[in-house]
mmCIF file of the N, C-alpha and C atoms, coordinates in Angstrom:
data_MODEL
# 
_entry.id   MODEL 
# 
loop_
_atom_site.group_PDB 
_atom_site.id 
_atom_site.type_symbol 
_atom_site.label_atom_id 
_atom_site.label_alt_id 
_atom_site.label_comp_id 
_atom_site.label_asym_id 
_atom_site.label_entity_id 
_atom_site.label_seq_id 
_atom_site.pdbx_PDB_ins_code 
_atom_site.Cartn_x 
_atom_site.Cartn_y 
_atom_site.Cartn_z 
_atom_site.occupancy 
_atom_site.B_iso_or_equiv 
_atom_site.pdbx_formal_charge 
_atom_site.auth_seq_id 
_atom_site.auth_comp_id 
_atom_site.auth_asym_id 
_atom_site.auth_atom_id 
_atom_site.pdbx_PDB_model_num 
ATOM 1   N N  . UNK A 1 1  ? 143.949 -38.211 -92.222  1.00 0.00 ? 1  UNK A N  1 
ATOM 2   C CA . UNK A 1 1  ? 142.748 -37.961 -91.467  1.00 0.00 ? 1  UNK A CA 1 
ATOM 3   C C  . UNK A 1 1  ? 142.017 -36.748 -92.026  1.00 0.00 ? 1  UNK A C  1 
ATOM 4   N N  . UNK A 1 2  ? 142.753 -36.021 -92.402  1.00 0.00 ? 2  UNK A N  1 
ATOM 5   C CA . UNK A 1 2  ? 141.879 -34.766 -93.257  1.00 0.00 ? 2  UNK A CA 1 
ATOM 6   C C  . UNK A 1 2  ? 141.666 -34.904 -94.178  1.00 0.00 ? 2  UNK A C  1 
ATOM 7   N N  . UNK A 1 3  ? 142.032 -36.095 -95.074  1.00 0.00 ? 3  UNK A N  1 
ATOM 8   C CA . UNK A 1 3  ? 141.234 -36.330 -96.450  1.00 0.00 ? 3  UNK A CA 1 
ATOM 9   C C  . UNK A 1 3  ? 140.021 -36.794 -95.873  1.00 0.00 ? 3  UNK A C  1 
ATOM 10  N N  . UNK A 1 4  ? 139.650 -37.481 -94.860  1.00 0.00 ? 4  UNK A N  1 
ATOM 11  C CA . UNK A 1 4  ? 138.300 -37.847 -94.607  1.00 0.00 ? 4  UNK A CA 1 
ATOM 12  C C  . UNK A 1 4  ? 137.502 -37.470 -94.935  1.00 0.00 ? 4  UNK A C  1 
ATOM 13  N N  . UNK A 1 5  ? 138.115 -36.146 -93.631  1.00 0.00 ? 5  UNK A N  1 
ATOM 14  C CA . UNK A 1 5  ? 137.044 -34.624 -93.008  1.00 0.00 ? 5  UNK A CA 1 
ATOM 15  C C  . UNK A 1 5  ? 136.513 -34.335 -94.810  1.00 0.00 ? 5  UNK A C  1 
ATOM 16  N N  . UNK A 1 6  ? 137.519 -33.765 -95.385  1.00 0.00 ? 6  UNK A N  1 
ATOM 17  C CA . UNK A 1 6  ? 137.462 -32.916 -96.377  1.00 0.00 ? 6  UNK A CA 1 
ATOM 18  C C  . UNK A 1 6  ? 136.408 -33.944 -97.965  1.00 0.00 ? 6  UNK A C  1 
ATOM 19  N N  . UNK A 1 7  ? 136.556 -35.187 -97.769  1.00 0.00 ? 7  UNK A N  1 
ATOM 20  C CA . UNK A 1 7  ? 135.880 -35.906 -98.197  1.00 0.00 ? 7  UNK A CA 1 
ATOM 21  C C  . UNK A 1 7  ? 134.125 -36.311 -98.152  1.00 0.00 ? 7  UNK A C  1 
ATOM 22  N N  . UNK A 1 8  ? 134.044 -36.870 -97.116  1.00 0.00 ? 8  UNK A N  1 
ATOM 23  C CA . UNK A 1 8  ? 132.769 -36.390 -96.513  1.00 0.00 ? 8  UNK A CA 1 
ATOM 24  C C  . UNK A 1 8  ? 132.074 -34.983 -96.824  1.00 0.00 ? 8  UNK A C  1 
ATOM 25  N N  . UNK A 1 9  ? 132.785 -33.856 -96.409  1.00 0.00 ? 9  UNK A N  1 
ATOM 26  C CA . UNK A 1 9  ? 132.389 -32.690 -96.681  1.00 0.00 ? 9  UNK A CA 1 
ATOM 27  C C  . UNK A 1 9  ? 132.091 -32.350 -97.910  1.00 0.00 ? 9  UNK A C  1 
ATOM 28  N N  . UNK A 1 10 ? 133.085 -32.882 -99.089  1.00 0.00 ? 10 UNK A N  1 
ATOM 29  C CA . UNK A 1 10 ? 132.735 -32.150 -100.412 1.00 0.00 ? 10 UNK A CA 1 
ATOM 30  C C  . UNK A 1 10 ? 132.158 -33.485 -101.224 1.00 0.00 ? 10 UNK A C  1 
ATOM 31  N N  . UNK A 1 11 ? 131.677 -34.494 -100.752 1.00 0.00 ? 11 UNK A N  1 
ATOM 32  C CA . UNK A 1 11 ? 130.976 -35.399 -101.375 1.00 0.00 ? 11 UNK A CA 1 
ATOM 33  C C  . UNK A 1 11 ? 130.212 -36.090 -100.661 1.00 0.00 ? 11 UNK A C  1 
ATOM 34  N N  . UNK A 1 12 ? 129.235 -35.875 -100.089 1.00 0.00 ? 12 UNK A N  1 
ATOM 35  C CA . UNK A 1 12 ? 128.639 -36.617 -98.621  1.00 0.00 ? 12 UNK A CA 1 
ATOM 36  C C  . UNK A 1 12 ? 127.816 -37.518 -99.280  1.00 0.00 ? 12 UNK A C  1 
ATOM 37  N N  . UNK A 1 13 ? 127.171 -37.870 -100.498 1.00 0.00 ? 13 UNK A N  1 
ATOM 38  C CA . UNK A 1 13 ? 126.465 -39.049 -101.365 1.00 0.00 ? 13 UNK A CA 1 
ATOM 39  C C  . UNK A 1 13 ? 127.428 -39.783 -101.689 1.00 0.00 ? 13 UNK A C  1 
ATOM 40  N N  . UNK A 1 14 ? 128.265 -39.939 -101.825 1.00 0.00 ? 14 UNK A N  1 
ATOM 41  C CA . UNK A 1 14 ? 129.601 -40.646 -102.332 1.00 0.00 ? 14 UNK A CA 1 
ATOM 42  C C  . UNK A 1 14 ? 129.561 -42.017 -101.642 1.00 0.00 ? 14 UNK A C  1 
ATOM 43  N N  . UNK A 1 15 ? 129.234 -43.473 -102.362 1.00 0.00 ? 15 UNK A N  1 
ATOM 44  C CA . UNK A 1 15 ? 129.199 -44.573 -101.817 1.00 0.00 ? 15 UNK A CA 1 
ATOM 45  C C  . UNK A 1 15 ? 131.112 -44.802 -101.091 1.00 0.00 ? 15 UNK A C  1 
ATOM 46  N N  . UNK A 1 16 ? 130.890 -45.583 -99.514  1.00 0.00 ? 16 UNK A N  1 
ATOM 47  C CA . UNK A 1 16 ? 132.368 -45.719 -98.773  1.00 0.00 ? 16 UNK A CA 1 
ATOM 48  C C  . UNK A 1 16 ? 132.648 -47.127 -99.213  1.00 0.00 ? 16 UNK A C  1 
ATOM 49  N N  . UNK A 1 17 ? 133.738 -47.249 -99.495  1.00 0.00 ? 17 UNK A N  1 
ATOM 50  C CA . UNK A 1 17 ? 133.876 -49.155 -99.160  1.00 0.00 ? 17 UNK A CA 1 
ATOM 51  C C  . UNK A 1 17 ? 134.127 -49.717 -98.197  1.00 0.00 ? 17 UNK A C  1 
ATOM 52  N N  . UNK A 1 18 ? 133.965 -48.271 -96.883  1.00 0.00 ? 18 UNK A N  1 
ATOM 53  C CA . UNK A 1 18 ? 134.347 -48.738 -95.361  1.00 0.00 ? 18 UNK A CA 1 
ATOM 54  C C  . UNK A 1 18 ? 133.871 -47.713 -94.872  1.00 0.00 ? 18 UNK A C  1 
ATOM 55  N N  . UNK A 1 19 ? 133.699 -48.198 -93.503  1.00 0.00 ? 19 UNK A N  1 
ATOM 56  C CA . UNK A 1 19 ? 133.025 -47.083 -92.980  1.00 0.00 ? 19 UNK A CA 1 
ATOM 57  C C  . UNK A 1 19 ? 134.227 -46.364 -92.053  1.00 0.00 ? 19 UNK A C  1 
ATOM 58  N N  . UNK A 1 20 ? 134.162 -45.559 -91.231  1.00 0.00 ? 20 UNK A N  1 
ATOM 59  C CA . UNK A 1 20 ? 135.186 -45.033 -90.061  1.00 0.00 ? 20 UNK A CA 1 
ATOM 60  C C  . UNK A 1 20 ? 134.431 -45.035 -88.974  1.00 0.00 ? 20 UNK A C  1 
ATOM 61  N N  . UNK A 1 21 ? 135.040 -46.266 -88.260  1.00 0.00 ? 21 UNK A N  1 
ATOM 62  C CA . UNK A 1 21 ? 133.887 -46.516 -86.662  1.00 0.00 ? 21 UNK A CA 1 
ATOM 63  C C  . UNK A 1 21 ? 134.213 -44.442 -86.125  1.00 0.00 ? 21 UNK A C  1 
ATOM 64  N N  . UNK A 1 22 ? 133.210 -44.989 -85.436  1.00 0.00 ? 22 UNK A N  1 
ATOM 65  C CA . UNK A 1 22 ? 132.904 -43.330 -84.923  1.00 0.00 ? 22 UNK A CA 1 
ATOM 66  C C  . UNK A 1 22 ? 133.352 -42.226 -84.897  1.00 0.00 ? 22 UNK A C  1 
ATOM 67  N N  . UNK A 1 23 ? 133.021 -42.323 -86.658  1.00 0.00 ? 23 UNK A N  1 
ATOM 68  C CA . UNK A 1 23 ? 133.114 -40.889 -86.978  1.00 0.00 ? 23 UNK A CA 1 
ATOM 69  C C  . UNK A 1 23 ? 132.103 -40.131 -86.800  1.00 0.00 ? 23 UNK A C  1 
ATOM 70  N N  . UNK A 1 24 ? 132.479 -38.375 -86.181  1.00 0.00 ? 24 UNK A N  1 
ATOM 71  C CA . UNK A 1 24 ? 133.614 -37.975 -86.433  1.00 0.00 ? 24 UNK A CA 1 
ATOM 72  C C  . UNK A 1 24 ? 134.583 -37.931 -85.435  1.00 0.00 ? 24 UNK A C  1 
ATOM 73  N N  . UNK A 1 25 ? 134.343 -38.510 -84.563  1.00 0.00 ? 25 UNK A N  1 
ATOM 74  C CA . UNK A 1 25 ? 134.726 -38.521 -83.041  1.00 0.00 ? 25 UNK A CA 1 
ATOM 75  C C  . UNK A 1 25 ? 136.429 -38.900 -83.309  1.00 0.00 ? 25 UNK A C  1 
ATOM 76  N N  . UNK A 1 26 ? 136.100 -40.275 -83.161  1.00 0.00 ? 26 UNK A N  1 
ATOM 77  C CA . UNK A 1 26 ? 137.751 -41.143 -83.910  1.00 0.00 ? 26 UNK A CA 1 
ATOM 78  C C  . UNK A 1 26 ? 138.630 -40.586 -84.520  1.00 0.00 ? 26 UNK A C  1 
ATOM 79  N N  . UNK A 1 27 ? 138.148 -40.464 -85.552  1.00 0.00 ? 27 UNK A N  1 
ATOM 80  C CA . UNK A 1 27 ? 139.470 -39.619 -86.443  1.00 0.00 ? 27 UNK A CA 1 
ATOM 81  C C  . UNK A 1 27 ? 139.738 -39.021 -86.092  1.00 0.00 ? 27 UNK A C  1 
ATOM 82  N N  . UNK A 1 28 ? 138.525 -37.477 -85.279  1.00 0.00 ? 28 UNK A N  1 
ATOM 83  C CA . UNK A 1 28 ? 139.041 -36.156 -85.031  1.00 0.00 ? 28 UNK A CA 1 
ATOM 84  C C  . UNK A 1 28 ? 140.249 -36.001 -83.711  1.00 0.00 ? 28 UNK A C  1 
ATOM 85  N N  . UNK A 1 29 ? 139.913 -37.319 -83.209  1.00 0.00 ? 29 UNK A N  1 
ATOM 86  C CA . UNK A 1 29 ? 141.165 -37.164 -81.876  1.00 0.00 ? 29 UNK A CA 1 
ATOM 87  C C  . UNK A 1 29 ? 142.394 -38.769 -82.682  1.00 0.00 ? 29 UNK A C  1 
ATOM 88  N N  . UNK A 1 30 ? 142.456 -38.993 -83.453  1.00 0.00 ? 30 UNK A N  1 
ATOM 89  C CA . UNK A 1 30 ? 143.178 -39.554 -84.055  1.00 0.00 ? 30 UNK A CA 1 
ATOM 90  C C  . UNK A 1 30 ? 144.083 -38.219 -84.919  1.00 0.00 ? 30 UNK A C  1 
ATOM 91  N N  . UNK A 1 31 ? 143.363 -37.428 -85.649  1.00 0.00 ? 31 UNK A N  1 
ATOM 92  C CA . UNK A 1 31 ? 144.290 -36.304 -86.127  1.00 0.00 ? 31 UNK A CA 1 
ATOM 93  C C  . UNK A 1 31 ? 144.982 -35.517 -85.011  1.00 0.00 ? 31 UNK A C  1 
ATOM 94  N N  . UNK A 1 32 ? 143.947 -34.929 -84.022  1.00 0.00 ? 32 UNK A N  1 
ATOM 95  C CA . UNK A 1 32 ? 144.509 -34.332 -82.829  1.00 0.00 ? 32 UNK A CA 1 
ATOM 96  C C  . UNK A 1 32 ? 145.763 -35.170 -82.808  1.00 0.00 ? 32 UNK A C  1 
ATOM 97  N N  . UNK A 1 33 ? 145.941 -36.189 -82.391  1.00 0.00 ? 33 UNK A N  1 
ATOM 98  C CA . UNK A 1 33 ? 147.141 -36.440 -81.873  1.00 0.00 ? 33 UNK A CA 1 
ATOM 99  C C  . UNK A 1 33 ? 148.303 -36.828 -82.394  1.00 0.00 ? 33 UNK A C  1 
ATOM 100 N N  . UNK A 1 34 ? 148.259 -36.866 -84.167  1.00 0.00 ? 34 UNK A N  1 
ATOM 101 C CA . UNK A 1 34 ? 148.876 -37.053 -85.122  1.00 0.00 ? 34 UNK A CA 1 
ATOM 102 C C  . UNK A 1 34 ? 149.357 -35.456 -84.779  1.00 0.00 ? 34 UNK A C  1 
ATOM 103 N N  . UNK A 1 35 ? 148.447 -34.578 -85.043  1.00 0.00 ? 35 UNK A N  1 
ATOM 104 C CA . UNK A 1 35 ? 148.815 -33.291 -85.199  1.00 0.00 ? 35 UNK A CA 1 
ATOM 105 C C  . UNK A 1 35 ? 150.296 -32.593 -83.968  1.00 0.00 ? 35 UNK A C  1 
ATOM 106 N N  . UNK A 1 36 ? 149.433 -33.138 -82.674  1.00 0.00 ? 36 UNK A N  1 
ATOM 107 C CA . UNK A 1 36 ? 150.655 -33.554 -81.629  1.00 0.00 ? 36 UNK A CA 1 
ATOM 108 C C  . UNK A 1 36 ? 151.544 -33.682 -81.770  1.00 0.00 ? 36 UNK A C  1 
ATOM 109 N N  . UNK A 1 37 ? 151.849 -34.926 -82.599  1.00 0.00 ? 37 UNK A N  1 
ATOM 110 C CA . UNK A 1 37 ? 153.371 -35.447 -82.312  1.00 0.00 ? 37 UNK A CA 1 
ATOM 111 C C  . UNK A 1 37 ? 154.356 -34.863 -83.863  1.00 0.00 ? 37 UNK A C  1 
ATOM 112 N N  . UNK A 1 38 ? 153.311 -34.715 -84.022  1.00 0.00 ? 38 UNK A N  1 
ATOM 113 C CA . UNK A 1 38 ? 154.184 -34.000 -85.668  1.00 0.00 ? 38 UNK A CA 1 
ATOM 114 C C  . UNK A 1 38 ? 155.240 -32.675 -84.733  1.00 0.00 ? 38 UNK A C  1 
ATOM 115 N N  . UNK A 1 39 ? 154.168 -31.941 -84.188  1.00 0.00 ? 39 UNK A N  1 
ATOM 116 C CA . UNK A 1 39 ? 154.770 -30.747 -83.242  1.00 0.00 ? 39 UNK A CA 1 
ATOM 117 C C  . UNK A 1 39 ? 155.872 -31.101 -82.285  1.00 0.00 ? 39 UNK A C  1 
ATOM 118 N N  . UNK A 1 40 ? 155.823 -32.190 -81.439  1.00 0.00 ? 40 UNK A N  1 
ATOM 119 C CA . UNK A 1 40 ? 156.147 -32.427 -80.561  1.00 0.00 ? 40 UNK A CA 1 
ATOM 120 C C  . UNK A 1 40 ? 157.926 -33.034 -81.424  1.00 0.00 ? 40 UNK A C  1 
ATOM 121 N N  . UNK A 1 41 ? 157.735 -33.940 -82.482  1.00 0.00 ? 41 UNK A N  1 
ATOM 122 C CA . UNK A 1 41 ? 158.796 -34.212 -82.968  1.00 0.00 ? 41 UNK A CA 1 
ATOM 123 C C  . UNK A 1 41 ? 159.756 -33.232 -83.440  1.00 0.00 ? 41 UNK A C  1 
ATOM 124 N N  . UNK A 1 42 ? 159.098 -31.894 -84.393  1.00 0.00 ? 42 UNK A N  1 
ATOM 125 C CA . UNK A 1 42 ? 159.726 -30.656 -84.690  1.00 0.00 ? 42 UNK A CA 1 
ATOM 126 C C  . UNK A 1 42 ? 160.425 -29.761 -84.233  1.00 0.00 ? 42 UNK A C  1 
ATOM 127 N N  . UNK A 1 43 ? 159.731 -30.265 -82.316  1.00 0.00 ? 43 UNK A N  1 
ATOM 128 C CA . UNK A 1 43 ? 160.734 -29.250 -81.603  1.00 0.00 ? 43 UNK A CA 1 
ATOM 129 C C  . UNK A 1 43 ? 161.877 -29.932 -80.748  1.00 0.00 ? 43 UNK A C  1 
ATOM 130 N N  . UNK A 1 44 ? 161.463 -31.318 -81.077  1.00 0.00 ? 44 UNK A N  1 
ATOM 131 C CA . UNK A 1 44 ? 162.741 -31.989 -80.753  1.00 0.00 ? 44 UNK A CA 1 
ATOM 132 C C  . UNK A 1 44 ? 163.798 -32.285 -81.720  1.00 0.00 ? 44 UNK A C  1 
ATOM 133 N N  . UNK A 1 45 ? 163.297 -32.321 -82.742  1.00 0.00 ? 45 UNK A N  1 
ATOM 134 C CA . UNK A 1 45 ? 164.556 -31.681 -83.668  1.00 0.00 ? 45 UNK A CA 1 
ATOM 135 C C  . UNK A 1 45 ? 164.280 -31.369 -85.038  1.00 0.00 ? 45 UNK A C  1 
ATOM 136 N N  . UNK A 1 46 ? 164.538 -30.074 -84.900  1.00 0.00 ? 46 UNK A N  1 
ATOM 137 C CA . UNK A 1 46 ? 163.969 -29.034 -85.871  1.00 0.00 ? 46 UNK A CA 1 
ATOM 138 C C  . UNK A 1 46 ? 165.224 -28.936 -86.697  1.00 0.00 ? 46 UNK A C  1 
ATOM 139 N N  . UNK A 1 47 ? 166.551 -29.574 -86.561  1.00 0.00 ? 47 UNK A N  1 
ATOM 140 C CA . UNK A 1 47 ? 167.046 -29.672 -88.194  1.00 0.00 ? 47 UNK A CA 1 
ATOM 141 C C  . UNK A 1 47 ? 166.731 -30.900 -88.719  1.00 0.00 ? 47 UNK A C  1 
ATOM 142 N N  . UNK A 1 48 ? 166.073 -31.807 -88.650  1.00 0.00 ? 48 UNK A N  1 
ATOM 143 C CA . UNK A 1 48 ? 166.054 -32.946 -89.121  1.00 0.00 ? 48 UNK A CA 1 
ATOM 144 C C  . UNK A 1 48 ? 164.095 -32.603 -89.505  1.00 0.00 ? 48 UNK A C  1 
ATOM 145 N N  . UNK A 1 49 ? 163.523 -31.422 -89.085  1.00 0.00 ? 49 UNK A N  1 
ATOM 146 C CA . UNK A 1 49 ? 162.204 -31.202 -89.636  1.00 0.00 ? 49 UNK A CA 1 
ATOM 147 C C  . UNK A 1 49 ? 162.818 -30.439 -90.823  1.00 0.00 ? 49 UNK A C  1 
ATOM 148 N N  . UNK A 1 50 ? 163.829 -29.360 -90.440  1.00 0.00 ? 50 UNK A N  1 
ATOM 149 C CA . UNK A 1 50 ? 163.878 -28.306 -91.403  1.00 0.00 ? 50 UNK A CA 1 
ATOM 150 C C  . UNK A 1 50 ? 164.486 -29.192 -92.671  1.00 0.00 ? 50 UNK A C  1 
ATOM 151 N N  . UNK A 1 51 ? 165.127 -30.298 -92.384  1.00 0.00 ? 51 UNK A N  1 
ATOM 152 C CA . UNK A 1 51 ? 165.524 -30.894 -94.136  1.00 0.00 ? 51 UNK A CA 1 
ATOM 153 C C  . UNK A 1 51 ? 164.002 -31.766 -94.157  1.00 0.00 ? 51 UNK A C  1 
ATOM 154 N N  . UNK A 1 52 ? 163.096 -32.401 -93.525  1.00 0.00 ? 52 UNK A N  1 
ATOM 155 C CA . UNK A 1 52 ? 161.990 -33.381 -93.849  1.00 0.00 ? 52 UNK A CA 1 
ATOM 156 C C  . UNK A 1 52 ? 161.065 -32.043 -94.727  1.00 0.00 ? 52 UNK A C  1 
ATOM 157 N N  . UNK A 1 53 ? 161.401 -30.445 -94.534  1.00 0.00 ? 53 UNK A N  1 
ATOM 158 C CA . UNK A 1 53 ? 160.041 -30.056 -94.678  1.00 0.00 ? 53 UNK A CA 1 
ATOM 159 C C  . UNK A 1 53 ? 160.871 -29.158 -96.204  1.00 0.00 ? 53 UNK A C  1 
ATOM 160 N N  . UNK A 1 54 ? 162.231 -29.353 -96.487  1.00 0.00 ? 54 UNK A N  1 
ATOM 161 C CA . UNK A 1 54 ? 162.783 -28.735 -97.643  1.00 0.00 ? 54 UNK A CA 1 
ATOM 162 C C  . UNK A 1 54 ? 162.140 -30.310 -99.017  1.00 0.00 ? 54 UNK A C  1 
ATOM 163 N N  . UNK A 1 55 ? 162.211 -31.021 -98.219  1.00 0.00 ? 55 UNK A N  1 
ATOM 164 C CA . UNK A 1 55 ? 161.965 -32.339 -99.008  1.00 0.00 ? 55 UNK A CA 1 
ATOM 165 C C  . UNK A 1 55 ? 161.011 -32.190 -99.585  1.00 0.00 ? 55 UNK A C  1 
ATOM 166 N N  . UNK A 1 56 ? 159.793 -32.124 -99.016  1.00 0.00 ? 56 UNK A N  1 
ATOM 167 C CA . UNK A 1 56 ? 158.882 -31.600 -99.338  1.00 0.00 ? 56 UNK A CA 1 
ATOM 168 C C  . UNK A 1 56 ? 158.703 -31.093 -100.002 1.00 0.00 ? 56 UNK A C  1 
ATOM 169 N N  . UNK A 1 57 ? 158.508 -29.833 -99.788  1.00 0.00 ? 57 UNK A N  1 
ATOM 170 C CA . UNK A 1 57 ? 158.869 -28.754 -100.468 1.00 0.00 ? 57 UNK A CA 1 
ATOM 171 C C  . UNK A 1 57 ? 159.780 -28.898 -102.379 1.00 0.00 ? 57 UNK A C  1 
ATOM 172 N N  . UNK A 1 58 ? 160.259 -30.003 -102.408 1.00 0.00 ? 58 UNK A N  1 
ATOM 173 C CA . UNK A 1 58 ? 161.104 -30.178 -103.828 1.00 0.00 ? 58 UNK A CA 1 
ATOM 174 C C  . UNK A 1 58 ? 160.417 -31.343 -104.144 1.00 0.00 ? 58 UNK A C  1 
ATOM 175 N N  . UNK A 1 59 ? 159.466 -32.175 -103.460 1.00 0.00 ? 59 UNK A N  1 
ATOM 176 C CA . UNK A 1 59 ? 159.331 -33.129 -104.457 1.00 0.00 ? 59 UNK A CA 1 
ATOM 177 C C  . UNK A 1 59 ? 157.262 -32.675 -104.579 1.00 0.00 ? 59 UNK A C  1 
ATOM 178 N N  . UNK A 1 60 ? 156.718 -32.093 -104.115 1.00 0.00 ? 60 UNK A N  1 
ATOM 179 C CA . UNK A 1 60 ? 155.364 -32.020 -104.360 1.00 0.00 ? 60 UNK A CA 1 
ATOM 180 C C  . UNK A 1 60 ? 155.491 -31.034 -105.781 1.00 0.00 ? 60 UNK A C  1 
ATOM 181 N N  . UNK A 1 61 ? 156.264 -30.087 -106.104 1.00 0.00 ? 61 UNK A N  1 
ATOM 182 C CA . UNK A 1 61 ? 156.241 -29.815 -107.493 1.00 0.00 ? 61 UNK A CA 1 
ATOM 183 C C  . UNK A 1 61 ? 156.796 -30.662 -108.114 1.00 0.00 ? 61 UNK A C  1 
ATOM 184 N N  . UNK A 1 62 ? 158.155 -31.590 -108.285 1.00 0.00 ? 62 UNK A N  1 
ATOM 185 C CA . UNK A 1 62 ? 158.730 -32.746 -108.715 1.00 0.00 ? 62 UNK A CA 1 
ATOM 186 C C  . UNK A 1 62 ? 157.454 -33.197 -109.118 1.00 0.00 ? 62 UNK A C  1 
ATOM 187 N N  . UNK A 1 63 ? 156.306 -33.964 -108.233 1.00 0.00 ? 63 UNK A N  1 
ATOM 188 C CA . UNK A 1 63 ? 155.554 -34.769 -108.738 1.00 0.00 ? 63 UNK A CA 1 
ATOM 189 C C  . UNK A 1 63 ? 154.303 -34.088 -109.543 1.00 0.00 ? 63 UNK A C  1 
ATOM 190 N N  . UNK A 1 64 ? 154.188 -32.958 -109.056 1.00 0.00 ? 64 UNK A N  1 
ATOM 191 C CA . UNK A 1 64 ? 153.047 -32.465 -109.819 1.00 0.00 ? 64 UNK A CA 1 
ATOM 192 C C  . UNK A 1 64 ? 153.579 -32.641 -111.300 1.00 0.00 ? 64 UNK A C  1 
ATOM 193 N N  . UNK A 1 65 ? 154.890 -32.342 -111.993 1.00 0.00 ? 65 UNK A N  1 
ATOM 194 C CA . UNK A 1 65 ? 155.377 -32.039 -113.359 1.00 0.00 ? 65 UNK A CA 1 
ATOM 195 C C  . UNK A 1 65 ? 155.554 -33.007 -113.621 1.00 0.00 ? 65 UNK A C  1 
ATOM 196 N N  . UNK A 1 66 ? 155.811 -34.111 -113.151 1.00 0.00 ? 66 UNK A N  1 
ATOM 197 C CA . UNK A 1 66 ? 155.353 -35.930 -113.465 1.00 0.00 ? 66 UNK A CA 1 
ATOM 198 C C  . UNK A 1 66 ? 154.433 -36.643 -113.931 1.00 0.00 ? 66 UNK A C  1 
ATOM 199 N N  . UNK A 1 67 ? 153.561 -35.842 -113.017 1.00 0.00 ? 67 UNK A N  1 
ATOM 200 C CA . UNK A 1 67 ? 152.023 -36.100 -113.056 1.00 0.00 ? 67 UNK A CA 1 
ATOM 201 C C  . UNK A 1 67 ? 151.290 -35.560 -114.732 1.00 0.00 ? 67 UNK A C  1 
ATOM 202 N N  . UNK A 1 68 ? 151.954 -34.020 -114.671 1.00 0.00 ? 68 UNK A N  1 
ATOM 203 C CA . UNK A 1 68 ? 151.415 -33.399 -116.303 1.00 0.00 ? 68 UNK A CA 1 
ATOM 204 C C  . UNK A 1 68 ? 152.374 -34.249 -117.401 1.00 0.00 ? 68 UNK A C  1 
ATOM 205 N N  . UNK A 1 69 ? 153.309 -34.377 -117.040 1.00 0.00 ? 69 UNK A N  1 
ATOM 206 C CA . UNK A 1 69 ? 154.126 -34.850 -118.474 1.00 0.00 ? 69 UNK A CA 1 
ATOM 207 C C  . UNK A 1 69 ? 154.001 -36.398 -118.541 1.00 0.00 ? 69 UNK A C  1 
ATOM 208 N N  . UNK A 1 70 ? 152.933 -37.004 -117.617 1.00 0.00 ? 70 UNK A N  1 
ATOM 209 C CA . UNK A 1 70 ? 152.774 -38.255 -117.968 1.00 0.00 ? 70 UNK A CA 1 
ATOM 210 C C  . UNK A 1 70 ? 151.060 -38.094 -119.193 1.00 0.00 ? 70 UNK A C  1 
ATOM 211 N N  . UNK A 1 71 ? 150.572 -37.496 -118.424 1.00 0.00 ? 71 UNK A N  1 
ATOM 212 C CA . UNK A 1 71 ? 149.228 -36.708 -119.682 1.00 0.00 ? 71 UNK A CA 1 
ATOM 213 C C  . UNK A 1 71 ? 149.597 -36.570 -120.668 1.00 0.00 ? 71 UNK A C  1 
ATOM 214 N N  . UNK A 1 72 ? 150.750 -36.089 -121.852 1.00 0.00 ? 72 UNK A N  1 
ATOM 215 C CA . UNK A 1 72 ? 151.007 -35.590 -122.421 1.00 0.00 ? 72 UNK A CA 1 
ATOM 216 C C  . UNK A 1 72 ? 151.200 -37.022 -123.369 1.00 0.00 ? 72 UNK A C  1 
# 
């Protein structure tokens, strides 16, 4: 949902191949409540966030150095 926002924003001429019924309304309480339950799940169990968010954490550089050594 925040690639949208952030989409729109830094390219607003940019032809869509879809539109987003009522935006920005929709999404923005579609993220709201994504944003919610992300929270809501974390504090119901925050060792099973704390390994989802180490994961993370090891594979977004993992892929970034994937990403360059496939350029190469």
């Amino acid at each position: 949902y925040a690639s949208l926002f952030a989409l729109r924003r830094k390219e607003p001429d940019t032809p869509r191949p879809y539109r987003a019924w009522g935006y920005p309304v929709v999404p923005g309480v579609a993220f709201a409540i994504a944003a919610l339950l992300l929270v809501a799940m974390t504090l119901g169990d925050r060792v099973g966030a704390l390994i989802t968010a180490g994961m993370m954490l090891v594979c977004w550089p993992a892929a970034k150095l994937v990403r360059r050594m496939r350029r190469v």
